[in-house]
N, C-alpha and C positions, 0 to 999 in steps of 0.2 A: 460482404454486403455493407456498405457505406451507409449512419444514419447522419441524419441534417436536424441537429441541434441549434434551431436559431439559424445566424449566419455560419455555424462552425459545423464541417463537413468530417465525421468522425471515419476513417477507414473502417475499422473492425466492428465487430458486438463485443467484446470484451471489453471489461470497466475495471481499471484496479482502484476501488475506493481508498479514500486516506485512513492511515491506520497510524495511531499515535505509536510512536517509538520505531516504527516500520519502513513507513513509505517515506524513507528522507530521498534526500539529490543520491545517494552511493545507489540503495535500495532501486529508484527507479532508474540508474543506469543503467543497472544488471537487468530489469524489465525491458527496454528499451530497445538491447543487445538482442533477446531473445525473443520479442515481437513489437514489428517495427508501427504498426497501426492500432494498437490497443489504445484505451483510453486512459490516461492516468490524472492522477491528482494527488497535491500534497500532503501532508498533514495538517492536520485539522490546526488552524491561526487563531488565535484569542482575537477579536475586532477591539478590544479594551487597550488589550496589549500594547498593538500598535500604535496606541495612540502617545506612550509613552517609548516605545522602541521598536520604530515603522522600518530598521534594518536589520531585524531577525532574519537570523539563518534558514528560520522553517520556509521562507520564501523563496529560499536560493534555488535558479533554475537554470536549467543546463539550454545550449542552442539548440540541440540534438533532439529533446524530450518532449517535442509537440508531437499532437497536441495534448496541451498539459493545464487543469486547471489548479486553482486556488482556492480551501477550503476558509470558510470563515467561521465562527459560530459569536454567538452573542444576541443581545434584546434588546438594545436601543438602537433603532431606528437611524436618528444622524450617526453615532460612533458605525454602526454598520457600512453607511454608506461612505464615510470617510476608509474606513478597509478598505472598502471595496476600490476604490480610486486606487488608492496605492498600491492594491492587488494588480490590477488593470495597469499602471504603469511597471511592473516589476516586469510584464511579460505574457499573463496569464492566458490563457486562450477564451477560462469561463469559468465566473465566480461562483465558489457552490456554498449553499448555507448549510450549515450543519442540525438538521432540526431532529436527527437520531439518536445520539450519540445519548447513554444509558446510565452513564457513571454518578454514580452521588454528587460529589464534587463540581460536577458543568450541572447536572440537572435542581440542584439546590438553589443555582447560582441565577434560574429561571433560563436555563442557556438548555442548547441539546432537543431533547426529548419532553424536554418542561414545555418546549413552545406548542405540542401538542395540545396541550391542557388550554391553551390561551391562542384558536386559532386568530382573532381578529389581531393581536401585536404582531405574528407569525406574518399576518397578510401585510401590516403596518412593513413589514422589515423588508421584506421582497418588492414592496412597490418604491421603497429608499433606496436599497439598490440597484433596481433597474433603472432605476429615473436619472442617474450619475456616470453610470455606466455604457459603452458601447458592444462589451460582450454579451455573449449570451447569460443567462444567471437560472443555474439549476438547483436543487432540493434535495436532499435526502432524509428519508425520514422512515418512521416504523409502521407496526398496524395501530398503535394505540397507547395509550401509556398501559393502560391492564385490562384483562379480559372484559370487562365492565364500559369499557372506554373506547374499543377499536372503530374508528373513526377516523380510517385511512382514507376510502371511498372520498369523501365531503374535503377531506383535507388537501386531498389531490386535485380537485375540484377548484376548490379556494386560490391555491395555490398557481396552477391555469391562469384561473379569471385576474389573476395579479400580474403575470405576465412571466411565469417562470418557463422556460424553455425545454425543459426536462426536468423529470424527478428518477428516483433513487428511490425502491420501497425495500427494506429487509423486513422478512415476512416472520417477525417476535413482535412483542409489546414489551416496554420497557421494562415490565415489572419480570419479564423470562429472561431479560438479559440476551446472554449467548445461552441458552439451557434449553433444553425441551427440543421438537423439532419443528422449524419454520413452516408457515401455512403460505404456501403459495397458491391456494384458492384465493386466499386475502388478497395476494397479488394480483390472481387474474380477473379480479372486480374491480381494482383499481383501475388496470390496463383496459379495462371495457370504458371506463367511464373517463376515459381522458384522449385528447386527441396528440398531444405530446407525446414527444418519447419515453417512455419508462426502462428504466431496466430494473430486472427483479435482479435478489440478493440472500444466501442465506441456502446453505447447506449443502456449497457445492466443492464437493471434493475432487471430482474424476471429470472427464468429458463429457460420459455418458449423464452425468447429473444437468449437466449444462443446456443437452439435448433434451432431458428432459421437462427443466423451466420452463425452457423456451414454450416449446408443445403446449406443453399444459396451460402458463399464463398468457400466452401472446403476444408476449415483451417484445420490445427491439431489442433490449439485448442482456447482459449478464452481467452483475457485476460479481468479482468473484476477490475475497479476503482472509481470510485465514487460509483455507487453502493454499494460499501461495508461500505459505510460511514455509522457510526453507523447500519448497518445491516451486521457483518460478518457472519451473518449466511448463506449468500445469497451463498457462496460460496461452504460450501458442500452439499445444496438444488442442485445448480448446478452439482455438480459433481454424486451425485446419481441422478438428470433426467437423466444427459447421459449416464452414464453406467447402470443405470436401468430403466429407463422410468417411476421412483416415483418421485411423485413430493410432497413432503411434505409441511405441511403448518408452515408460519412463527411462531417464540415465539410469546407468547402473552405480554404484556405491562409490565407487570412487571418481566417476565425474560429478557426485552430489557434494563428495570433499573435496574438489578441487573449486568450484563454485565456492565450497564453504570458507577457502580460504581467500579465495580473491575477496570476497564480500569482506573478512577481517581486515583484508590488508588495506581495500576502500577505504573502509571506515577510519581507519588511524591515518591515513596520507589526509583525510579532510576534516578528518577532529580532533589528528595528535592522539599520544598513544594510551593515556591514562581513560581520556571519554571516548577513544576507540574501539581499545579492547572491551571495556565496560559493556559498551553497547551489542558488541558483537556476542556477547555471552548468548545469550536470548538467541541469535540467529543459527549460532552454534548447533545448536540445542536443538534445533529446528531441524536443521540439514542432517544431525546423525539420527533422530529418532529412528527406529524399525530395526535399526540395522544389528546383527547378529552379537549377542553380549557387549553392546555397547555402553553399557550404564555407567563402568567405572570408568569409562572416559569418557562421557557428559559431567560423569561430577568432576574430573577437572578441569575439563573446561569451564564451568561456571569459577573459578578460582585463576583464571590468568590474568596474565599483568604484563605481556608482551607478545608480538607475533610471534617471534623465538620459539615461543611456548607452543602458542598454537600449533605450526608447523613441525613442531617434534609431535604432538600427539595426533592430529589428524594423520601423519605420515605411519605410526603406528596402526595406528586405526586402518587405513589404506592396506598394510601390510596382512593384518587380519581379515581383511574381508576378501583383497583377490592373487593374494600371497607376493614374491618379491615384484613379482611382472605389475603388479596394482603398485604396490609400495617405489617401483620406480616410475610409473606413470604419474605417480602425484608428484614425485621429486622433482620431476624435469620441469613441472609449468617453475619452482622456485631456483632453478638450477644456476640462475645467474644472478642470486643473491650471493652475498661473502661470506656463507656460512659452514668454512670450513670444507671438510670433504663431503658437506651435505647432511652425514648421516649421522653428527650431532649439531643441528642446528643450531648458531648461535654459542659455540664452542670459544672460538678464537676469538669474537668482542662481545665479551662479557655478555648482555642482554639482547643483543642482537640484531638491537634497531639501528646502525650507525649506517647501513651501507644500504639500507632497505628501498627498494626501485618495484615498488608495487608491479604485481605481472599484469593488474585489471589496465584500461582505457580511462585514466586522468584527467583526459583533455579538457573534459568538461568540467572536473570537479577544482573548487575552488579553494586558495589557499586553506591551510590547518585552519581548521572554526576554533576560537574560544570556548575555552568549556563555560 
C-alpha cells in the first residue's frame, strides 16, 4: 500500500529510521537487497558540520537506494536550510529533521529532542527548510521531553501548519530514553489530529507488533529500528504480513551468519579494514545474539582486527549450530576467497586481507572511506 508524502510516492509502510552508527550506505544496501520498497534514511547529519565538511561520507548514497532520505538535526534556522540544499543536491528524495534524538551530547547542544522544549525555533527550522528546498521535508520526534511535558499532540500540529510533510512519532519521552515501554496511545492521538502521514515508532520487534501499531494508532505506516539490529530480515517479514497477511518464518542460524559476514566484508571493502572491522563488531554481536552457547564467540568477536578473523569464527560458530552440512554452507558463500583450503582462513597470507573479493553487491558502494 503505497503512501504519498508530499510529491514522494513511498511503495511500502515500513520505515528504517536513521540509526547512528547503523544505517550507513553497507547497512542500507543489505536493506535494500531484502525489501525493495521500504522507506529509508540515513544517519542522522550534523547541519553545523556541514557547513565546514559539506562531503561527508554520512551522505554517500547508493543509485539503487531510493527512495532514500536525508537526516539532518540542528537549531539555526539558516545553517539548517544551508543542509538542507546540499542534502537535496547530494540526491536525497526528502529531508528529515531530527527533533527526537535523546542523547545528552545533541540534546545539550539545543539539537534533537531539546527542540521539543522550544516548539516556536522548531517551527522557525521547518519553515527554513521548506522555503529552499523542492523535496518533501518530514520530522521525527517523541511524546515529550518527560512525563510532565508530552506535548506531541500540538507539536504535530505546529509542525503541519509549518509545512512538514510527514512526521515520525516514537512513542518514549526523552527523559525514558529507549526504557520502559512505548505508548502508542500517544501515538494514536497524534495520528487523529494531523492530516499528514505519520508513522509510529517503538517496540516493534516481530510482524505481529507491526500489525499491531498499525490497528491501534491508525498510522500509515511503521517505522521499525532496533529491531532490525542484526535481523533485517524483520523488515520485509513486515511488509508481506501487511500487505498479505503471511507471516513467514525467520532465517535459520546460519543464513543469519552468512548475512553476518557479508555485512563485515561491506563494511571493510568501503571503510578499509581497521574502521571496518571496528565497526562491524556491534553488527556481529547483533547477528549471533539467541544462538545456542554463543557467548564465547561474541566475545571475540568484539576483539577482531581482520575478516580472516571473522570468517574463522562465524564458520565455527556455523559448525556448532547446524553441524558440518551448516559449517560448509557458510564456507561456500567465501569459497572463492584465497584462503587456503578454506578451513584455516587466512593461512597462507598472513592476515588474510590481500585477495579479499567481498561476496556482498559493491556496485554501489564507493571507494574505501577515510577513517
Amino acid at each position: 500500500m503505497p503512501i504519498q508524502i508530499g510529491s514522494l510516492t513511498v511503495p511500502g509502510r515500513v520505515y528504517v529510521p536513521p540509526m547512528a552508527g547503523v544505517t550507513d550506505l553497507v547497512y542500507r544496501n543489505i536493506v535494500r537487497k531484502v525489501d525493495k520498497g521500504c522507506l529509508l534514511a540515513t544517519e542522522m547529519v550534523s547541519s553545523k558540520g556541514l557547513m565546514f565538511k559539506p562531503e561527508t561520507r554520512l551522505m554517500d548514497l547508493a543509485e539503487d537506494e531510493h527512495p532514500i532520505g536525508i537526516q539532518l538535526f540542528g537549531h539555526e534556522p539558516e545553517v539548517m536550510a544551508q543542509a538542507a540544499q546540499i542534502a537535496e543536491k547530494k540526491g536525497a528524495d526528502f529531508i528529515d529533521i531530527n527533533m527526537g534524538c535523546p542523547v545528552p551530547k545533541i540534546t545539550n547542544g539545543k539539537d534533537g529532542c531539546a527542540l521539543m522544549r522550544e516548539p516556536d525555533l522548531a517551527r522557525e527550522l521547518v519553515l527554513a527548510v521548506k522555503g529552499v528546498v523542492s523535496v518533501p521535508v518530514t520530522v521525527k520526534f517523541r511524546l515529550g521531553w518527560d512525563d510532565n511535558t508530552k506535548n506531541c499532540v500540538q507539536f504535530g500540529q505546529m509542525l503541519e501548519a509549518a509545512g512538514a510533510s510527514a512526521v515520525t512519532v516514537h512513542g518514549r519521552t526523552r527523559q525514558q530514553r529507549y526504557s520502559g515501554t512505548a505508548d502508542w496511545t500517544m501515538i494514536a492521538e497524534v495520528k487523529k489530529a494531523l492530516s499528514i502521514p505519520v508513522f509510529g515508532n517503538g517496540d516493534v520487534f516481530e510482524p505481529e507488533d507491526a500489525a499491531r501499531l498499525l490497528e491501534m494508532t491508525g498510522c500509515d505506516g511503521v517505522a521499525v529500528a532496533r529491531g532490525t539490529l542484526g535481523n533485517p530480515w524483520l523488515i520485509p517479514r513486515i511488509t508481506k504480513y501487511l500487505d498479505h497477511g503471511i507471516l513467514d518464518d525467520p532465517p535459520d542460524s546460519v543464513d543469519r551468519l552468512i548475512l553476518a559476514v557479508q555485512h563485515c566484508l561491506g563494511l571493510i571493502a568501503y571503510k578499509g579494514v581497521r574502521v571496518g572491522t571496528s565497526e562491524s563488531r556491534r553488527h556481529l554481536i547483533n547477528y549471533t545474539k539467541g544462538m545456542h552457547k554463543s557467548a564465547p564467540y561474541r566475545n571475540r568477536l568484539t576483539q577482531i582486527n581482520s575478516a580472516a578473523e571473522v570468517v574463522g569464527i562465524l564458520s565455527e560458530l556455523s559448525e556448532q549450530e547446524a553441524g558440518a552440512e551448516g559449517k560448509n554452507r557458510f564456507l561456500a558463500v567465501v569459497q572463492n576467497y584465497d584462503f587456503g583450503d578454506g578451513e584455516n582462513p587466512g593461512e597462507r597470507n598472513g592476515n588474510g586481507e590481500g585477495s579479499f573479493k567481498p561476496p556482498v553487491n559493491v556496485d554501489a558502494v564507493f571507494p574505501v572511506a577515510k577513517p
